[in-house]
Backbone as JSON Lines, residues from 0, in Angstrom:
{"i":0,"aa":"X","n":[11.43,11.93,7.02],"ca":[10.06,12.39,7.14],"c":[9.34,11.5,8.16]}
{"i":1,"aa":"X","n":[8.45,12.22,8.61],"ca":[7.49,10.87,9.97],"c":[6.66,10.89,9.85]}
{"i":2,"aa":"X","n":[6.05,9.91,9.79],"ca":[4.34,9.58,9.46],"c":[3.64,8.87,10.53]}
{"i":3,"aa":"X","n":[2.98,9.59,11.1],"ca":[1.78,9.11,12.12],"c":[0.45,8.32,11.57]}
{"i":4,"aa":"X","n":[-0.13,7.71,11.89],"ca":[-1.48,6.83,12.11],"c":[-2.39,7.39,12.93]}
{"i":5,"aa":"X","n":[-3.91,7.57,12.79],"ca":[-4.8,8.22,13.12],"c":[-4.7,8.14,14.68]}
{"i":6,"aa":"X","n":[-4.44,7.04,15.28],"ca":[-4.4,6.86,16.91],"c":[-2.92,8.07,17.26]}
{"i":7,"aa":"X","n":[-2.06,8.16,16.24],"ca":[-1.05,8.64,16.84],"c":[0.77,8.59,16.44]}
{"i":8,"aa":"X","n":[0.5,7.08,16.34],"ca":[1.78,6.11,16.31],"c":[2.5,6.42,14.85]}
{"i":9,"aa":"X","n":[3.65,6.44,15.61],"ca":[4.79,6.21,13.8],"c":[4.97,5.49,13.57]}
{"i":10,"aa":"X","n":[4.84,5.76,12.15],"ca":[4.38,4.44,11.24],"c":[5.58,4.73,9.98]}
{"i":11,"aa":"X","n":[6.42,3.31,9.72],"ca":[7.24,3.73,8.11],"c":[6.74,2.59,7.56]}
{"i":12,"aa":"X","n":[7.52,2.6,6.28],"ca":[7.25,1.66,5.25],"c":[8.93,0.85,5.03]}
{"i":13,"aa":"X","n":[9.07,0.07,4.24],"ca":[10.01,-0.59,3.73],"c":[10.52,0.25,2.51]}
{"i":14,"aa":"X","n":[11.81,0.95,2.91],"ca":[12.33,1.04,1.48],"c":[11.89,3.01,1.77]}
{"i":15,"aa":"X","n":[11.5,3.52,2.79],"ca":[11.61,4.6,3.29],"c":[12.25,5.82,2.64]}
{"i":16,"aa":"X","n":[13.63,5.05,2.81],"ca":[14.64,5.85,2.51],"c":[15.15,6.32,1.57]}
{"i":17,"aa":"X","n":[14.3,5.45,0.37],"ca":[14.04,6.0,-1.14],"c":[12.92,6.61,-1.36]}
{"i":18,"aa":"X","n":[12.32,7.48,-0.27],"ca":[11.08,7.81,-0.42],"c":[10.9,9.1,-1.69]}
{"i":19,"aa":"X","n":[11.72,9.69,-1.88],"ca":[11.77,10.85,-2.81],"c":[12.0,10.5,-4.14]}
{"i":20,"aa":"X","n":[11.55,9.32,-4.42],"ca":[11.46,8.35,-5.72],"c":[10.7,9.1,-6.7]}
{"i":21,"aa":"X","n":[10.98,9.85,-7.6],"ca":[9.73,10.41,-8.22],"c":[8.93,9.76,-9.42]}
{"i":22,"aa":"X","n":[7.43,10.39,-9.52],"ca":[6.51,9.57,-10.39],"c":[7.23,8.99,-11.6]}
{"i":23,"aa":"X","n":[6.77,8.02,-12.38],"ca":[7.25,8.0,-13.39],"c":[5.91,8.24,-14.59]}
{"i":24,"aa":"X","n":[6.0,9.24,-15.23],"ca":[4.97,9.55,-15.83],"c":[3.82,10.59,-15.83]}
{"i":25,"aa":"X","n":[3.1,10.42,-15.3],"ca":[2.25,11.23,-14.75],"c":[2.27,11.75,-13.97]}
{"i":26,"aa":"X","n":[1.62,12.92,-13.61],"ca":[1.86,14.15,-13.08],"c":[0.47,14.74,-12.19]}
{"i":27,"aa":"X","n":[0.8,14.76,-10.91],"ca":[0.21,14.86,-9.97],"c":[0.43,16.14,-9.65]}
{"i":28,"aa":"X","n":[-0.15,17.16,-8.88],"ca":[0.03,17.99,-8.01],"c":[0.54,17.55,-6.47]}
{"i":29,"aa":"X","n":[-0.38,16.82,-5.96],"ca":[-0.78,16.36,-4.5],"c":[0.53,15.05,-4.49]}
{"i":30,"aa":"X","n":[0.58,14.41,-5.6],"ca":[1.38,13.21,-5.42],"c":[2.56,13.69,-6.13]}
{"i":31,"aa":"X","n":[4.04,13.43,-5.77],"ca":[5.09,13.41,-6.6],"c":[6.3,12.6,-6.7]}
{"i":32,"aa":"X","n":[6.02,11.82,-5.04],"ca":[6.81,11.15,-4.53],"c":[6.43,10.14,-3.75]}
{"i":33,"aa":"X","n":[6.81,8.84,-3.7],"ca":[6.8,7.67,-2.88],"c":[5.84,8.47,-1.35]}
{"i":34,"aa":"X","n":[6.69,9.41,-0.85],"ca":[6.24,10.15,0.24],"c":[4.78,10.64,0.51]}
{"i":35,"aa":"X","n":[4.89,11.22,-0.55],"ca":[3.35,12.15,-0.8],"c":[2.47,10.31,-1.15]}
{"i":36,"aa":"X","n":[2.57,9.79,-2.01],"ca":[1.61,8.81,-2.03],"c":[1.46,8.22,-0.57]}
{"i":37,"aa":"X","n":[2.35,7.72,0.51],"ca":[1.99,7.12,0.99],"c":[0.83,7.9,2.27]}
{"i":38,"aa":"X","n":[1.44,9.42,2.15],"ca":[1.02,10.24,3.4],"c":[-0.4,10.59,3.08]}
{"i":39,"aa":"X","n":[-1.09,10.06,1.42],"ca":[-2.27,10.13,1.52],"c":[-3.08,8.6,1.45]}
{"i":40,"aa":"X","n":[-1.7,7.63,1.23],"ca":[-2.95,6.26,1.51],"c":[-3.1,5.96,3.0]}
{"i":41,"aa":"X","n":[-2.47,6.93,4.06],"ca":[-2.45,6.59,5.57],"c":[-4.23,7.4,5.21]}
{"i":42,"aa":"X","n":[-4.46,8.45,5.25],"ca":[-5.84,8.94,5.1],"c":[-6.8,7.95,4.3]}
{"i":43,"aa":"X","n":[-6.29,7.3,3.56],"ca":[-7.66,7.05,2.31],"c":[-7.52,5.17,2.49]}
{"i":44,"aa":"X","n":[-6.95,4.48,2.94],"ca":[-7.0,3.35,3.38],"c":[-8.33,3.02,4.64]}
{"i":45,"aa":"X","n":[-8.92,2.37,3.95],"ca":[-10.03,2.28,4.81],"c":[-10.8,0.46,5.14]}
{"i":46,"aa":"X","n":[-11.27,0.25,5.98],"ca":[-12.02,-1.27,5.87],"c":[-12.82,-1.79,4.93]}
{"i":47,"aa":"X","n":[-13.28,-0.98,3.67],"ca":[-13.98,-1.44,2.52],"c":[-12.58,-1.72,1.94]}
{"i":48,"aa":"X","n":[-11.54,-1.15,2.15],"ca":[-10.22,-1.62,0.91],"c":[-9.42,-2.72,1.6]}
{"i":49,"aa":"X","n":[-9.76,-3.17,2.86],"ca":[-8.9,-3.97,2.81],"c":[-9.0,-5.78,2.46]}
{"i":50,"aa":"X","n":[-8.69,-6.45,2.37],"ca":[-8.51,-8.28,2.11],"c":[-10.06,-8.37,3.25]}
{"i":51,"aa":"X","n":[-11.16,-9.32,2.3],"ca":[-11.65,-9.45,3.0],"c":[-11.92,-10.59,4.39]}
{"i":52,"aa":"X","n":[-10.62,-11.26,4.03],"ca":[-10.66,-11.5,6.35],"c":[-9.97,-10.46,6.83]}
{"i":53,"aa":"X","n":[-9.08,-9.78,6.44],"ca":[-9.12,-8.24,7.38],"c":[-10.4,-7.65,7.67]}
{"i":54,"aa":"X","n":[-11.13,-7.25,6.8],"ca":[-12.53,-6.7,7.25],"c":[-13.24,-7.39,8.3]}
{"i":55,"aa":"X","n":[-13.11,-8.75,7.84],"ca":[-13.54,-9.25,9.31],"c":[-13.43,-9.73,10.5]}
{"i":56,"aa":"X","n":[-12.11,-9.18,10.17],"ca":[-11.43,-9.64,11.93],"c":[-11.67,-8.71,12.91]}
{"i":57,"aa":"X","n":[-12.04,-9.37,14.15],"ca":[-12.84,-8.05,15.31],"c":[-11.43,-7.17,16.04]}
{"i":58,"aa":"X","n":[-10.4,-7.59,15.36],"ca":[-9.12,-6.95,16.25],"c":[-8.7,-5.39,15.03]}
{"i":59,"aa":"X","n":[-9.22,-5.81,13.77],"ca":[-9.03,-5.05,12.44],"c":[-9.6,-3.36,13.36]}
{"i":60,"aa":"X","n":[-8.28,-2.53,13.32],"ca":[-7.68,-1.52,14.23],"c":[-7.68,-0.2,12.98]}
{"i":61,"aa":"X","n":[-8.21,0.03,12.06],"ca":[-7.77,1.09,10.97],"c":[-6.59,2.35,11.52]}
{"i":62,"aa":"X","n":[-7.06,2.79,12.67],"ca":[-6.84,4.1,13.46],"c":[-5.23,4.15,13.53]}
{"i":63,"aa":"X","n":[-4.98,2.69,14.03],"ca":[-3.46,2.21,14.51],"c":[-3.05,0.91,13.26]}
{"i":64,"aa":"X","n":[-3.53,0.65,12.32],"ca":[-3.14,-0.25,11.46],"c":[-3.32,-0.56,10.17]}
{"i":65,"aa":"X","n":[-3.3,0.96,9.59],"ca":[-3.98,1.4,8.34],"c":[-3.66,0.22,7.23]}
{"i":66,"aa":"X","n":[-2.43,-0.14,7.52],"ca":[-1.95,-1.02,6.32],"c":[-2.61,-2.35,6.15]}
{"i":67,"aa":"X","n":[-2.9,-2.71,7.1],"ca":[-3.71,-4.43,7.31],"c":[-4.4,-4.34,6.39]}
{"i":68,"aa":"X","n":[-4.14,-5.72,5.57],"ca":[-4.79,-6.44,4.25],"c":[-4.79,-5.4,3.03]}
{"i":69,"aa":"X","n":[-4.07,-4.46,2.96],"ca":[-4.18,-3.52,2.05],"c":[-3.11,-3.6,0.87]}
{"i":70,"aa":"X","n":[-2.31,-4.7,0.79],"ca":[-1.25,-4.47,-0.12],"c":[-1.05,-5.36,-1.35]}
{"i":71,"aa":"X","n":[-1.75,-5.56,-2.04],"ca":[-2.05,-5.64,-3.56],"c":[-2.63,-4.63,-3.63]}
{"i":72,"aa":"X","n":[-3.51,-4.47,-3.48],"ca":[-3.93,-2.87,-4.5],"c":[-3.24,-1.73,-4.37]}
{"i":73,"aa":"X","n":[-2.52,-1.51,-3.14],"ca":[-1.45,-0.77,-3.11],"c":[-0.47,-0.81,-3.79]}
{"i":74,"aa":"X","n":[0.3,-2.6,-4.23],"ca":[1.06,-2.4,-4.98],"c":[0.78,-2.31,-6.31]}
{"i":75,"aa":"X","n":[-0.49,-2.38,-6.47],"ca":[-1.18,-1.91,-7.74],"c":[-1.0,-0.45,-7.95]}
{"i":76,"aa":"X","n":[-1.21,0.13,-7.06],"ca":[-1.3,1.66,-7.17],"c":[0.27,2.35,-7.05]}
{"i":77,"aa":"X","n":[1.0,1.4,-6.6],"ca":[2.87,2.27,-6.56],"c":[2.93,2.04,-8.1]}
{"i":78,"aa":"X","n":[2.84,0.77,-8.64],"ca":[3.35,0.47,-10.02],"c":[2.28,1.44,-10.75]}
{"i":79,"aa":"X","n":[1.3,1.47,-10.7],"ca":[0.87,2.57,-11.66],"c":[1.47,4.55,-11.67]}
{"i":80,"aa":"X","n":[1.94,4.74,-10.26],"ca":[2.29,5.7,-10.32],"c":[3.48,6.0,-10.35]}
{"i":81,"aa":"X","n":[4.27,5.01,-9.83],"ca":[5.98,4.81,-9.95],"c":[6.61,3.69,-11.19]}
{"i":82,"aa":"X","n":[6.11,2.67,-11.51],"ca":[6.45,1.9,-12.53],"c":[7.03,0.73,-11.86]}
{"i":83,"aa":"X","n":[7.87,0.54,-12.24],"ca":[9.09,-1.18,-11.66],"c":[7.58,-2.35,-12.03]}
{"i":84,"aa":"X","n":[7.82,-2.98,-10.8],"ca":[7.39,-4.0,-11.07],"c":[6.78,-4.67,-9.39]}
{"i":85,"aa":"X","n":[5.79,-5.38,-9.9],"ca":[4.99,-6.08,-8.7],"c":[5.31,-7.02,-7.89]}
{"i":86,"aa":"X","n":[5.94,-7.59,-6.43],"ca":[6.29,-8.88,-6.37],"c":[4.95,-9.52,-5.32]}
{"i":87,"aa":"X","n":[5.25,-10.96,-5.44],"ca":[4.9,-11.22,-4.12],"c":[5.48,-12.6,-3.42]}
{"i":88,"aa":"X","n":[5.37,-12.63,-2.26],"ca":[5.89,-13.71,-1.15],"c":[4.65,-14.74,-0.52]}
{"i":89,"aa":"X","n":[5.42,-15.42,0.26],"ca":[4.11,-16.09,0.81],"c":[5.52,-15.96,2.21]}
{"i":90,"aa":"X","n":[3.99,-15.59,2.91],"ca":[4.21,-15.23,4.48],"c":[4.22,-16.21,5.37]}
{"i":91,"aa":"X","n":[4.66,-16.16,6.8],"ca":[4.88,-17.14,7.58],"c":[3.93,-16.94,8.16]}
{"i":92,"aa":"X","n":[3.15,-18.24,8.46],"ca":[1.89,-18.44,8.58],"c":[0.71,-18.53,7.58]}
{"i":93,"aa":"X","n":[1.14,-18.69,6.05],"ca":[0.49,-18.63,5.18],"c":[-0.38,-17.42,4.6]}
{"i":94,"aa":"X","n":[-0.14,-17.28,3.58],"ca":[-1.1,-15.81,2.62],"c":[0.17,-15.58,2.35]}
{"i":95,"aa":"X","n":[-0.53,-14.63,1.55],"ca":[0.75,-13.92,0.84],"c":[0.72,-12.66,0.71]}
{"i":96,"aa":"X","n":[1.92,-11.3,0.09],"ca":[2.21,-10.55,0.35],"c":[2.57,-10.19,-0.93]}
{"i":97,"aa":"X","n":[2.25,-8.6,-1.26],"ca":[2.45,-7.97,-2.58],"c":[3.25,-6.5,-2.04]}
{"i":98,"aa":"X","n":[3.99,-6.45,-3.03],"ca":[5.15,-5.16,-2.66],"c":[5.8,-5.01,-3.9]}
{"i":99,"aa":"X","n":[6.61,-3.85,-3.97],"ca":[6.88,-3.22,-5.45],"c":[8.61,-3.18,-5.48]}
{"i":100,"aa":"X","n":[8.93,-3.41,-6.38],"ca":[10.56,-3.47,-6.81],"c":[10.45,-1.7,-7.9]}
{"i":101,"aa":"X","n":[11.03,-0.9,-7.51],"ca":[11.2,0.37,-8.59],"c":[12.87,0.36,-8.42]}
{"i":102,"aa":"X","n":[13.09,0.88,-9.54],"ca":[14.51,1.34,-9.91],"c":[15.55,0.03,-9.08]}
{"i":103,"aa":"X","n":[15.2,-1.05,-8.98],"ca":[15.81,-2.06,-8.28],"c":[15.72,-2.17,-6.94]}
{"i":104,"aa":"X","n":[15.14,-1.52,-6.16],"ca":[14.74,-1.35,-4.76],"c":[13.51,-1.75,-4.44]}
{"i":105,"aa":"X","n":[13.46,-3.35,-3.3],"ca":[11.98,-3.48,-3.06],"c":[11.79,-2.13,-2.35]}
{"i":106,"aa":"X","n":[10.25,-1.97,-2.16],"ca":[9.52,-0.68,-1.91],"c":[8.22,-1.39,-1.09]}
{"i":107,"aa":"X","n":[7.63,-1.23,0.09],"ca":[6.49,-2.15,0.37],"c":[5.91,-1.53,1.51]}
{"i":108,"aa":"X","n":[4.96,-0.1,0.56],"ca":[4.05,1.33,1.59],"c":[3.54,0.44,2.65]}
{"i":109,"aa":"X","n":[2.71,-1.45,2.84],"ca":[2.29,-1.95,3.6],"c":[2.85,-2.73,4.45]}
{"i":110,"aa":"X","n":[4.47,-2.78,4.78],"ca":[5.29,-3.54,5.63],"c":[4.76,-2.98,6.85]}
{"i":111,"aa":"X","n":[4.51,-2.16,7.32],"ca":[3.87,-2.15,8.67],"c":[3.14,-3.16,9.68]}
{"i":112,"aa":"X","n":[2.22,-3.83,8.41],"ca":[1.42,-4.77,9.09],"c":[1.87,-5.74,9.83]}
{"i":113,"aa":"X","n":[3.63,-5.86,9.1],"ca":[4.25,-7.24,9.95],"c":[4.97,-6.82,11.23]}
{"i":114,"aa":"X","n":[6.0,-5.36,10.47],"ca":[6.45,-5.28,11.63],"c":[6.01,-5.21,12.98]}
{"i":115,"aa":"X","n":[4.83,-4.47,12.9],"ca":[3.84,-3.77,14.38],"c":[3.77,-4.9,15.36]}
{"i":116,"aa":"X","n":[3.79,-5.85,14.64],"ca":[3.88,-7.28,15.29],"c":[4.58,-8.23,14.93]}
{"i":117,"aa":"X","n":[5.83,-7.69,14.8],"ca":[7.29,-8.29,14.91],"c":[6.98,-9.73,13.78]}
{"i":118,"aa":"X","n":[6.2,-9.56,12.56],"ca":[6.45,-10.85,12.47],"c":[7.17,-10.95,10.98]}
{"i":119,"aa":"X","n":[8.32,-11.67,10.92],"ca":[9.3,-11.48,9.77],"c":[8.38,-11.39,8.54]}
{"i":120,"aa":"X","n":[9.25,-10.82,7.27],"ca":[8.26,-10.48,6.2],"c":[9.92,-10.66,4.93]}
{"i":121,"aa":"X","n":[10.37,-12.09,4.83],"ca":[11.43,-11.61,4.16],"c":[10.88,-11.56,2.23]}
{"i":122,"aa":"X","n":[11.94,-10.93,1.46],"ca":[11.46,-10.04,0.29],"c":[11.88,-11.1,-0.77]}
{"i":123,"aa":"X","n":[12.85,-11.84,-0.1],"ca":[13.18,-13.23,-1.51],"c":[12.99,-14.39,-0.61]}
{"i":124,"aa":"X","n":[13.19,-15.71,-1.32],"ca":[12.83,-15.56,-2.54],"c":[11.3,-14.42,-3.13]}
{"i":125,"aa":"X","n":[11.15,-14.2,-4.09],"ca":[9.61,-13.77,-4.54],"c":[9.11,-13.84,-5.72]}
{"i":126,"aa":"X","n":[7.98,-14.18,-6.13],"ca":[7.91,-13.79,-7.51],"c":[7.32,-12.92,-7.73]}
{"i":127,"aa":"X","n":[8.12,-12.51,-8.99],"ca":[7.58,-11.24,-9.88],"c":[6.01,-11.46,-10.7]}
{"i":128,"aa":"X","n":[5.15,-10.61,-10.59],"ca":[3.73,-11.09,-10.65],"c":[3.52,-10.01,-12.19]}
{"i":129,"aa":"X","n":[2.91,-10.8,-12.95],"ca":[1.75,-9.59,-13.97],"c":[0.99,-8.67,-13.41]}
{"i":130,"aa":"X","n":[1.4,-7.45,-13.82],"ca":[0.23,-6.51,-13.38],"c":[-1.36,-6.73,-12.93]}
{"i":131,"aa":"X","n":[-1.46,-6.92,-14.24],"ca":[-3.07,-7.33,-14.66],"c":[-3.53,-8.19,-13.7]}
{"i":132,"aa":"X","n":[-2.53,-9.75,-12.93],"ca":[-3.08,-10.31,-12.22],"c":[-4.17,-10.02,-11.1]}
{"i":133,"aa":"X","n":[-3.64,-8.94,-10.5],"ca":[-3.49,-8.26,-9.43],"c":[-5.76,-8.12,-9.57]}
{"i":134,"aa":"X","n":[-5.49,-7.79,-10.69],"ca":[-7.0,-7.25,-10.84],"c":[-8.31,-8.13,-11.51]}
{"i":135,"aa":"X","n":[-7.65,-9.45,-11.35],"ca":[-8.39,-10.95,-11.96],"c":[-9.36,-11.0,-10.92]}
{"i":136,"aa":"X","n":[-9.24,-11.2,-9.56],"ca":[-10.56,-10.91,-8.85],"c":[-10.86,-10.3,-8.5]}
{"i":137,"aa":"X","n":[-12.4,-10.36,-8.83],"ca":[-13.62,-9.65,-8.53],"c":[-13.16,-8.71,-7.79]}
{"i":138,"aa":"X","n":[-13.19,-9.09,-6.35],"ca":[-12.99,-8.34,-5.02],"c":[-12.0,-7.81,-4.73]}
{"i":139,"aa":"X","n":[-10.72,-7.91,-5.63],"ca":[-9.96,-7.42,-5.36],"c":[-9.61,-5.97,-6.38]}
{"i":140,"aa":"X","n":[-10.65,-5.82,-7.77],"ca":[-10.9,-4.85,-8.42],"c":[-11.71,-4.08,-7.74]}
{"i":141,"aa":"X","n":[-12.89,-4.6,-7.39],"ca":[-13.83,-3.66,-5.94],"c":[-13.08,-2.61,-5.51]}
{"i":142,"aa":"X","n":[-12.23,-3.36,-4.41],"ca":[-11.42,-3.0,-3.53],"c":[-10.1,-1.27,-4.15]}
{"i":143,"aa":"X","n":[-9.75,-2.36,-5.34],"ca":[-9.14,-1.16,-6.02],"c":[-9.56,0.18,-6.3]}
{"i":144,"aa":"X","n":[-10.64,-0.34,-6.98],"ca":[-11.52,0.99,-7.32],"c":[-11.88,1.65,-6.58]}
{"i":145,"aa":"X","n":[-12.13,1.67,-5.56],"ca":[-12.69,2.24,-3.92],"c":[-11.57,2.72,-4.01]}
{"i":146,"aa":"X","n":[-10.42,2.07,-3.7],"ca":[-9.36,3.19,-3.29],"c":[-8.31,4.06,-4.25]}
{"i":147,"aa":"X","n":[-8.87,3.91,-5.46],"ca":[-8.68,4.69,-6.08],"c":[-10.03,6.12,-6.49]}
{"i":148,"aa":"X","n":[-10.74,5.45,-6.07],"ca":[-11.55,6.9,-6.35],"c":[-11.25,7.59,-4.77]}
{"i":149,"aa":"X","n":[-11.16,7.1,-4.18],"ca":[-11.17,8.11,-2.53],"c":[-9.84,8.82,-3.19]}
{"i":150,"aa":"X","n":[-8.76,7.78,-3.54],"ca":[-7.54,9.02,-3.56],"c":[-7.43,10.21,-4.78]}
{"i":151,"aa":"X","n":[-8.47,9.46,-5.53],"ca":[-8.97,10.51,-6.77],"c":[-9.5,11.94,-5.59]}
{"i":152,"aa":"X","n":[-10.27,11.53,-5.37],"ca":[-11.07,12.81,-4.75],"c":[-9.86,13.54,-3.51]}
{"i":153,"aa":"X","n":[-9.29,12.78,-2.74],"ca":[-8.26,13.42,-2.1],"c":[-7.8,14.4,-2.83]}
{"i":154,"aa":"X","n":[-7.2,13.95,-4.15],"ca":[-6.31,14.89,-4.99],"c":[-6.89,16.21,-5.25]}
{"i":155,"aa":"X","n":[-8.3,15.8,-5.92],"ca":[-8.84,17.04,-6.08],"c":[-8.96,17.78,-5.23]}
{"i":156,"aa":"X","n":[-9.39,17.57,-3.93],"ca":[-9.73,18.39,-2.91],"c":[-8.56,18.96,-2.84]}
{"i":157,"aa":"X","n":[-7.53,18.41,-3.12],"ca":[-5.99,18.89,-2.43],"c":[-5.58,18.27,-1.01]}
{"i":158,"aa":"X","n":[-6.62,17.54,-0.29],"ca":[-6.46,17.01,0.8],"c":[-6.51,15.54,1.25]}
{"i":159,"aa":"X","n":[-6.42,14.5,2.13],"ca":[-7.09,13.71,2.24],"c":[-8.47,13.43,3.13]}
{"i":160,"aa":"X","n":[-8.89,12.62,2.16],"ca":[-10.64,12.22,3.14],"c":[-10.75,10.82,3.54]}
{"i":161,"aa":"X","n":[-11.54,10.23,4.43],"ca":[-11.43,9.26,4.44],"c":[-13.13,8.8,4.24]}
């Protein structure tokens, strides 16, 4: 499957190739698969959802770089709709990085951000994180909630909005 970015560009994820992963649980129309989720967080990913020094960096590109600072709540949102489990890394150059292990396969809708700019993103060591963590700060529940109600309303519409 190929997924474009608002400027244009193809864009994948990590773990792609298990994209036909289906929900575990709940039952979507619009969502059913790894696929379908991600082809509506390219629409509904926006600069209120992302880490806030992404928001404020003057290079922060949405059009061509939907994924930047977006991946804890994302991997908040695979594990709620796919299950497994949450990890995260610490990145070269410091911060860190959240991505999802399902059915034993890391999975990580926001690897884009590194590759686009070649910069390694390896998956171990990592630790496996509590859900709940994810949603201990403030700003990073904000953040959630924003992008879960946009993709709420996507659904309904049947479409995405941004």
């Amino acid at each position: 499957m190929n997924f474009f970015t608002d400027s244009g560009r193809e864009i994948h994820y990590f773990g792609e190739e298990y994209g036909d992963i289906p929900l575990a649980g709940r039952k979507q129309d619009s969502v059913s698969t790894l696929n379908d989720l991600f082809t509506l967080l390219l629409k509904n990913w926006v600069r209120e959802t992302a880490y806030p020094s992404a928001q404020l960096d003057p290079q922060y590109d949405r059009k061509n770089d939907p994924t930047y600072g977006q991946c804890a709540i994302t991997a908040v949102i695979v594990y709620e709709y796919f299950g497994g489990s949450i990890h995260r890394i610490r990145v070269p150059g410091g911060g860190t990085h959240y991505f999802n292990r399902i059915n034993g396969l890391y999975i990580d809708l926001t690897s884009d951000q590194f590759s686009l700019y070649g910069i390694p993103c390896p998956y171990e060591p990592n630790q496996e994180m509590d859900p709940s963590y994810c949603g201990t700060n403030p700003d990073t529940r904000k953040r959630l909630a924003l992008l879960k109600a946009n993709l709420e309303q996507a659904i309904l519409e049947n479409h995405p909005v941004r």
